[in-house]
VOGU-3710 file (C-alpha; in Angstrom, 3 decimals, decimal comma):
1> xxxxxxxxxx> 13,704/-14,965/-57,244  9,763/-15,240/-57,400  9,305/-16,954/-54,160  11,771/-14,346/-52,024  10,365/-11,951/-53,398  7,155/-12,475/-52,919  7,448/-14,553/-49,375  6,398/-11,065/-46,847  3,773/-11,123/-49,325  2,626/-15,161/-48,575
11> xxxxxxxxxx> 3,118/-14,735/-44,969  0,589/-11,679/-44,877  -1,890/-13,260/-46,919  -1,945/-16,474/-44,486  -1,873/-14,057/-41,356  -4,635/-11,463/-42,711  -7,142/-14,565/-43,659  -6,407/-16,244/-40,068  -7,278/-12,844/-38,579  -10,182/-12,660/-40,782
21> xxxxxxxxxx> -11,345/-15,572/-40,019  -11,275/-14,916/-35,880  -12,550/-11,738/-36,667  -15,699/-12,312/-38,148  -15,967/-15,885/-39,338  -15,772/-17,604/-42,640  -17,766/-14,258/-44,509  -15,001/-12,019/-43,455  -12,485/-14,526/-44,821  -14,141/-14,255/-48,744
31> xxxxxxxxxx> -14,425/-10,321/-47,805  -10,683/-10,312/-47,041  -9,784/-11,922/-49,958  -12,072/-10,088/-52,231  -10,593/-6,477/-51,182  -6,756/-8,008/-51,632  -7,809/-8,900/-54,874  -9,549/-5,509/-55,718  -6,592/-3,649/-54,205  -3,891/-5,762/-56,410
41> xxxxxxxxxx> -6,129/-4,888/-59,872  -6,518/-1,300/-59,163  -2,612/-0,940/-58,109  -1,080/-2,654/-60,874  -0,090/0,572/-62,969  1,395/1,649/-59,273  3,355/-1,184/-59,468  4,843/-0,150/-62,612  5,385/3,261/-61,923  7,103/2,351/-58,320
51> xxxxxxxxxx> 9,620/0,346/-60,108  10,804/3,523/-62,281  11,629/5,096/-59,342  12,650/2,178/-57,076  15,363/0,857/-59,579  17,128/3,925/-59,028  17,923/3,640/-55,058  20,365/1,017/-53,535  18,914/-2,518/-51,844  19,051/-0,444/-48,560
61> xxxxxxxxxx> 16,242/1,734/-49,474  14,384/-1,162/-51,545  14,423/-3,033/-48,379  12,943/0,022/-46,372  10,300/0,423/-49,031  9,172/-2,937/-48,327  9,106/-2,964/-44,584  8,880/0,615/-43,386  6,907/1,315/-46,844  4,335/-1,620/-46,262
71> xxxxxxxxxx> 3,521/-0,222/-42,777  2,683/3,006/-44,074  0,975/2,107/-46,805  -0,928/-0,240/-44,284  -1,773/0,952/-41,343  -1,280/4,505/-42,083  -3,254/4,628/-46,264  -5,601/1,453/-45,282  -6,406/1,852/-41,596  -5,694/5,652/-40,195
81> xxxxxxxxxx> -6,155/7,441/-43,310  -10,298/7,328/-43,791  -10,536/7,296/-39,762  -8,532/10,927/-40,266  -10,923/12,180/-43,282  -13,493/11,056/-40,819  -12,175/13,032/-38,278  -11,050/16,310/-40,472  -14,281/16,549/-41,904  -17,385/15,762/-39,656
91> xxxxxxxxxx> -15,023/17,777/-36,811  -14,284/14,796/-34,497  -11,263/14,067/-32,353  -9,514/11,197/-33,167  -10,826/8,906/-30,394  -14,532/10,067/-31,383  -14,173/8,867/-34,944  -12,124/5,706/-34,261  -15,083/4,873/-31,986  -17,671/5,626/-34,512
101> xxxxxxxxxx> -15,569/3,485/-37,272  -16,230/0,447/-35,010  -19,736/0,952/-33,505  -21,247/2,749/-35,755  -20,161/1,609/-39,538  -22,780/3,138/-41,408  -22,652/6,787/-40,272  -18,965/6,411/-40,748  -19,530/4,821/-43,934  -21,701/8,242/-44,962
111> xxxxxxxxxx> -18,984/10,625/-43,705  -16,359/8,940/-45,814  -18,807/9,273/-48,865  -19,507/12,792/-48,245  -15,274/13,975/-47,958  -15,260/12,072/-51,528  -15,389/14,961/-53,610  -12,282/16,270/-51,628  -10,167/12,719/-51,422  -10,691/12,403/-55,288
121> xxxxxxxxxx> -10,002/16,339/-55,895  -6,461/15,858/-53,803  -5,594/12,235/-55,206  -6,822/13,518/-59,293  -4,611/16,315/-59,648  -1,529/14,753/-58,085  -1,762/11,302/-60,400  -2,632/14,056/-63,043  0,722/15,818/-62,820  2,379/12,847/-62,801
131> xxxxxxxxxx> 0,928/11,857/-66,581  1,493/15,351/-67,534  4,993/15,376/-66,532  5,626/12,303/-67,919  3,912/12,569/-71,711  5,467/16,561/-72,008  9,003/15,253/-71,644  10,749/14,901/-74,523  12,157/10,598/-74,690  14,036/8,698/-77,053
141> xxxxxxxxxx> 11,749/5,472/-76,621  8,006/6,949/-78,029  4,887/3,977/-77,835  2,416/6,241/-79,321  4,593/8,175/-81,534  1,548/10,171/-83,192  0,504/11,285/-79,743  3,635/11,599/-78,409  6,014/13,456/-80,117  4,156/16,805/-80,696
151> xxxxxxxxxx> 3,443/16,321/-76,954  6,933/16,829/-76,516  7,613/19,445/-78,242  4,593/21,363/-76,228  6,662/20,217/-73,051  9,180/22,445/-74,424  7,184/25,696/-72,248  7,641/26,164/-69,369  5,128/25,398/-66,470  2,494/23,685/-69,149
161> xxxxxxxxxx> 1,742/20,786/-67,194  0,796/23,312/-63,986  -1,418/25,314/-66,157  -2,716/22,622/-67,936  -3,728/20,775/-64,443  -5,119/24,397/-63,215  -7,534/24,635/-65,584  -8,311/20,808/-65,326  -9,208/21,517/-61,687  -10,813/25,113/-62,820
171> xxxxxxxxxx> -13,377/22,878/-65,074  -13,642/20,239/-62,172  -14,862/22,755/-59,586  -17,277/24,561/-61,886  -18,550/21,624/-63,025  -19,008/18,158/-61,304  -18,119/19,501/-57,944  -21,296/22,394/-58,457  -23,855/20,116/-59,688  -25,733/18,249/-56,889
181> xxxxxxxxxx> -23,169/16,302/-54,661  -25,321/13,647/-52,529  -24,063/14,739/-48,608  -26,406/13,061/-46,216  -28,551/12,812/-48,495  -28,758/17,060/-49,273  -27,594/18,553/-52,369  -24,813/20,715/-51,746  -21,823/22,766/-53,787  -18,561/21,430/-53,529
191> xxxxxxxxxx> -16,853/23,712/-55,525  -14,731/25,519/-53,201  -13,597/22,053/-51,196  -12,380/20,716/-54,591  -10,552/23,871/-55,524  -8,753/24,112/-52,131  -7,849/20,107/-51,769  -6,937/19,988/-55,670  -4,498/23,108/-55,150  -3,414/21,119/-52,460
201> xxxxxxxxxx> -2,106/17,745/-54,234  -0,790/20,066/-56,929  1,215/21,811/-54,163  2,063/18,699/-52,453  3,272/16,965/-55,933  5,653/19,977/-56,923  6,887/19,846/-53,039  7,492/16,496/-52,732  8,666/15,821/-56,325  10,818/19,213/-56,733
211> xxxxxxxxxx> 12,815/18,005/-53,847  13,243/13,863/-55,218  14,355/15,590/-58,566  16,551/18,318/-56,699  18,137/15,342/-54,503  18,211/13,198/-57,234  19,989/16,027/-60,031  22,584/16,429/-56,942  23,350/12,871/-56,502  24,285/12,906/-60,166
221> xxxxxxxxxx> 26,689/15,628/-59,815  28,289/14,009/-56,493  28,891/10,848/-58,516  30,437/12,614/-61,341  32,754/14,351/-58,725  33,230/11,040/-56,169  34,355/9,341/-59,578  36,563/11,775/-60,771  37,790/11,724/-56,390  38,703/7,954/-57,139
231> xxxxxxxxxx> 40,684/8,220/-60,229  42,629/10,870/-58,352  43,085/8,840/-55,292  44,205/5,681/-57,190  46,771/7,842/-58,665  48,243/9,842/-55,106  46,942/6,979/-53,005  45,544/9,587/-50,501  42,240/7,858/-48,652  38,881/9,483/-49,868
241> xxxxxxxxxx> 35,927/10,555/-47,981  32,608/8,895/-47,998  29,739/10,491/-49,889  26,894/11,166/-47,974  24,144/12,745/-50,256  22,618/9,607/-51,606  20,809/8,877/-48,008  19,144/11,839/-48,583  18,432/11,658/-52,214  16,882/8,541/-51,675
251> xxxxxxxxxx> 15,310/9,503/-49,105  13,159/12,101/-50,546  12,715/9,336/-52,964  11,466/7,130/-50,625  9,009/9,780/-49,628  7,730/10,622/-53,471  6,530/6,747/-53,354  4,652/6,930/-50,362  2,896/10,384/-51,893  2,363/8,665/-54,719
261> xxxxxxxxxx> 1,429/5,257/-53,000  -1,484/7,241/-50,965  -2,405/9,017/-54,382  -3,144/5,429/-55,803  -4,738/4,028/-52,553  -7,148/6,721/-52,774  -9,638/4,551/-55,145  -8,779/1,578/-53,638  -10,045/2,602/-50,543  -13,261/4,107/-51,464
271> xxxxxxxxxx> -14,110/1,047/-53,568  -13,583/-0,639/-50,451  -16,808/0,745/-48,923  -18,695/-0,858/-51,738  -17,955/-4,422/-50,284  -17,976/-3,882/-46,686  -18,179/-0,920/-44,190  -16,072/-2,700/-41,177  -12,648/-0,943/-41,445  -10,818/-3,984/-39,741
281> xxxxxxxxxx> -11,391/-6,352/-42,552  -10,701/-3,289/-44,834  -7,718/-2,907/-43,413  -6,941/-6,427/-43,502  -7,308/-6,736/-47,306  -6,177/-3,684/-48,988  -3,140/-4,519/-46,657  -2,547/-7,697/-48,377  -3,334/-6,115/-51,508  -0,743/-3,079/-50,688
291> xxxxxxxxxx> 1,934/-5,790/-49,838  1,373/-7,555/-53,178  1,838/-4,626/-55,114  5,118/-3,764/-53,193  6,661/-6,569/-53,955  5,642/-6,890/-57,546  7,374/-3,735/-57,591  10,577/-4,625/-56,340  9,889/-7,894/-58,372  9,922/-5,910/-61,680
301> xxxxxxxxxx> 13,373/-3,806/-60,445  15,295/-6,917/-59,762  14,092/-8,774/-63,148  14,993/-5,569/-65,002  11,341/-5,818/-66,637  11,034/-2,171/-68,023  14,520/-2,356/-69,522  12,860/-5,493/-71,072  9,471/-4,114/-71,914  9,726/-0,644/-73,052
311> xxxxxxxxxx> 6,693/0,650/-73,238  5,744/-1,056/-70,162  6,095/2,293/-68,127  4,207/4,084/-71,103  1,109/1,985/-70,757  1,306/2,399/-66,502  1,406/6,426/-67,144  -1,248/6,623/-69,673  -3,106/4,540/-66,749  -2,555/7,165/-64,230
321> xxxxxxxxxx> -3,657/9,793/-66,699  -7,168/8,053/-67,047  -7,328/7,153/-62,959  -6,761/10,951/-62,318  -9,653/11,423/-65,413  -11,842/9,003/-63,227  -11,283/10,283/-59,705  -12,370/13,945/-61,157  -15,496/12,557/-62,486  -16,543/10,272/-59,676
331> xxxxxxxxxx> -16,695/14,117/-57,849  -20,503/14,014/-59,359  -20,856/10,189/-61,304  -20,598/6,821/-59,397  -18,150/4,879/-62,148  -17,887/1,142/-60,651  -14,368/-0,097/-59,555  -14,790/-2,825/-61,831  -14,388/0,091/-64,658  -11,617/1,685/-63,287
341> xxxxxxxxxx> -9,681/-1,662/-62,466  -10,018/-2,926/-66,157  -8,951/0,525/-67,992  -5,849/0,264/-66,045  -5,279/-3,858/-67,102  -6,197/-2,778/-70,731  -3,683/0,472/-70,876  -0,734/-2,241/-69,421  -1,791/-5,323/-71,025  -1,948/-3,276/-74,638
351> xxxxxxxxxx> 2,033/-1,524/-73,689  3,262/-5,161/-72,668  2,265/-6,730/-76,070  3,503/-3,237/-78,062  6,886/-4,435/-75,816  6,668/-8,077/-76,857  6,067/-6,986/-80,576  8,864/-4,653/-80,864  11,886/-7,142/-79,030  10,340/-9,895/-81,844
361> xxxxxxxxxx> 10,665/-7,093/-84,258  14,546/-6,283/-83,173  15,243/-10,276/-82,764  14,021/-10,556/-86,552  16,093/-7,595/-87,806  19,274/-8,587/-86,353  20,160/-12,075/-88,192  20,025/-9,797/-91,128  22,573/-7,033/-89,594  24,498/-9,799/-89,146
371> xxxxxxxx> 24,631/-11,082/-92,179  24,714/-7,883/-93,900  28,043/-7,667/-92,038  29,586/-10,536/-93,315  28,611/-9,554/-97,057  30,587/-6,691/-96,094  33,707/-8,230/-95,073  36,279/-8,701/-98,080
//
């Protein structure tokens, strides 16, 4: 199971370091490898989050998510996607800034920097509704109970995690995106270009997740009604007609990830620029970083890992929570992807052994259920 799952992900790694290596020599190989492994650290929680939504689509769409999916996530998060910042916010056609991303690395370097504030503003508040979302929601399985359960029972009002994220950005804009932004080396406010792009990935998140849950609520309902279709077709033996709503369901689904893949990449790929400026070995790294962390996710739907590890999906969340934290404060402060990486690692690392602890916990309680039950017994 490890091996074919994980065999795209070989075959890039061995393709990406061959074309680093005829790209720029034996330095761009260690550069390569050094952004995969940057990429893979920072995406972990992703990973773990992906799966929650992965395990509920079919092998069709798992399969798309790993081939369409990887492209995307590739060529259009790692490659295209700072060429277009580039583009959108220095004014440049297209052509102009791909041209300027390969001859001249450092101004393109400095125009990435300076659309930052916005990148993070977009990226923070859509990973931040996400945590929101996911600690107001009342669940049966609780890690930090303390924490969590009066959470819940905030979740109960309406629209919370909206206002809540509104006044997050309201803070953000008034704060770390008014006070002395480097841009080309000028200080200049940023407030209003961190209000508009953070109102924009909260309007993109309740878009693009209002329709995955609207699909996905619907998809229920057909299945309720196709089963209820076959118990009255084994009984008439009448032929039934095939239900087409899960395409679209999971399609929408399918889109939600690559929102909330590009989200995650956002870090990934302004770290990037701390190692190396040249956007073809950028590409060629976070791209075998972004193929590792695809995998691992289908890798943790086939093994069944959450069902295994409970709080497993806790830990990811509560890593998104303090990623969207960290992309609102990098607005102003330089943290070091080093920091980010590890709070991530920590968050999952801590969930996975509350996991381990509590299935050793249930293993020890049931030989006495058991015998308790033959007491019992007359």
């Amino acid at each position: 199971m490890l091996v074919k799952t994980f065999r795209g992900a070989f075959v890039c790694t061995a393709l990406g370091l061959v074309l680093g290596v005829l790209y720029g020599g034996w330095t761009a190989l260690g550069v390569v490898a050094i952004l995969a492994v940057l990429e893979i650290s920072l995406s972990f929680d992703n990973a773990v989050v992906n799966a929650g939504v992965l395990k509920k689509m079919n092998a069709f769409w798992q399969r798309i998510f790993l081939t369409v999916g990887v492209l995307i996530a590739v060529f259009g998060m790692r490659l295209a996607f700072p060429v277009v910042i580039v583009a959108i916010t220095a004014r440049l056609n297209p052509y102009d800034a791909v041209h300027l991303a390969l001859t001249d690395k450092d101004r393109y370097q400095q125009l990435v920097t300076d659309a930052h504030p916005a990148i993070a503003a977009f990226g923070g508040m859509f990973l931040l509704m996400i945590f929101l979302d996911f600690i107001f929601e009342d669940r049966d399985i609780q890690w930090l109970r303390r924490i969590e359960q009066p959470l819940a029972r905030l979740g109960r009002v309406d629209m919370l995690s909206v206002c809540i994220a509104l006044v997050v950005l309201l803070v953000t804009s008034f704060t770390f995106a008014a006070h002395a932004h480097q841009e080309g080396g000028v200080h200049v406010d940023k407030g209003q270009t961190v209000l508009v792009a953070g109102i924009a990935g909260l309007i993109t998140y309740l878009i693009v997740g209002g329709l995955s849950g609207f699909f996905e609520d619907r998809l229920d309902d057909e299945e309720e009604r196709e089963q209820e279709a076959e118990e009255a077709a084994a009984r008439t033996g009448r032929p039934r007609s095939a239900v087409v709503l899960a395409g679209r369901a999971a399609f929408f689904m399918f889109l939600y990830l690559e929102v909330l893949d590009a989200s995650f990449s956002f870090d990934g790929v302004i770290g990037a620029f701390a190692i190396t400026n040249d956007i073809v070995l950028m590409a060629l790294g976070l791209g075998i970083g972004a193929v590792y962390v695809r995998s691992l996710t289908v890798y943790l739907v086939r093994q069944g890992t959450l069902d295994d590890y409970v709080y497993l999906e806790h830990g990811a969340h509560y890593a998104i929570g303090a990623l969207a934290v960290i992309l609102m404060v990098t607005i102003q402060y330089e943290i070091n992807e080093v920091i980010t990486g590890l709070v991530g690692v920590v968050l999952i690392g801590w969930s996975f052994w509350s996991s381990v602890r509590h299935n050793r916990a249930l293993a020890a309680a049931e030989p006495d259920t058991e015998t308790a039950a033959r007491v019992s017994v007359p």
